[in-house]
N, C-alpha and C positions, 0 to 999 in steps of 0.2 A: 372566563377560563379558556375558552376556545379559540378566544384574538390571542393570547398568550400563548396558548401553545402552535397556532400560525405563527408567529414571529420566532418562537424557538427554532420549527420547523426552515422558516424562510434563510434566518441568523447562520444555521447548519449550513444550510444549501451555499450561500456564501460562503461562508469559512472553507467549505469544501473547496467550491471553485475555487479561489485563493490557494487553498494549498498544492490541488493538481497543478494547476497553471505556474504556480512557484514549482515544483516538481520538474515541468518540463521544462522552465527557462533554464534552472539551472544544470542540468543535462543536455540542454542543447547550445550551450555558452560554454558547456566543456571544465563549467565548475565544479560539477562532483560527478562520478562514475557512477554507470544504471543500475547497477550492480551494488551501488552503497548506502549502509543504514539508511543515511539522512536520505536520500530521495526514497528509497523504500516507504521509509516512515511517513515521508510526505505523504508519498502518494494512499499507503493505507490507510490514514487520518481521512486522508481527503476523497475519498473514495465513502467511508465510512460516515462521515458526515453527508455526504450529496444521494446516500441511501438513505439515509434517516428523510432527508429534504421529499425525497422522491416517495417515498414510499408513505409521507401524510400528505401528498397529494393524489396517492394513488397509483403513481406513476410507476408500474411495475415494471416494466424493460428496462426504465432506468435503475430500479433496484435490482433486477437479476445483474445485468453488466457492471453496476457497481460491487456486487457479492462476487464476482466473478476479477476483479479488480482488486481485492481486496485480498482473496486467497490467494491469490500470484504475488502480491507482496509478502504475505506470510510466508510461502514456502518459501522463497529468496532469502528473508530476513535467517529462517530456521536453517535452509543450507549454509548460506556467510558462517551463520554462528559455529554451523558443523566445520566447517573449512577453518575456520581459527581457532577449532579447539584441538584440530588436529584431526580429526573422524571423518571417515570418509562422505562427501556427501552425494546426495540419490544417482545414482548411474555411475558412481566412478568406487574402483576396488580401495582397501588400505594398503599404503606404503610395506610391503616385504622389506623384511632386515635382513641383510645378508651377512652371513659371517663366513671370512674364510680365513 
């Protein structure tokens, strides 16, 4: 049960790296904006996974920084979403309608 759950652990760690590392190629190739779902997603995926890796090895700085990695993608996803739904998002006011 315990070689199984290393390999789950390890599998993570992987996948993780994978996705960060696809994350930043393709933001730094200037194929998607930092700012967009899909690298967001990547990077929260993959952030999330390389906690899990980190964290059954023990490896706590690497989980604080991954936890920390991971809510930086959430707000971003959460304000984008506020921004296309029209809502203002954190630090900026709503559009005033003017009528004259």
């Amino acid at each position: 049960m315990e070689e199984m759950l290393s390999l789950a652990a390890t599998t993570a760690g992987w996948l993780g790296a994978l996705g960060t590392a696809t994350a930043y190629g393709l933001v730094s190739g200037r194929v998607v904006e930092s700012g967009s779902a899909t690298f967001q997603s990547l990077n929260l995926s993959g952030a999330a996974l390389l906690a899990v890796s980190a964290a059954a090895s023990g490896a706590w700085p690497g989980v604080a920084a991954n936890f920390v990695w991971v809510l930086i993608s959430v707000v971003t996803l959460i304000s984008a979403r506020g921004a296309l739904s029209g809502r203002p998002t954190p630090g900026e006011t709503a559009p005033s309608s003017s009528r004259g």
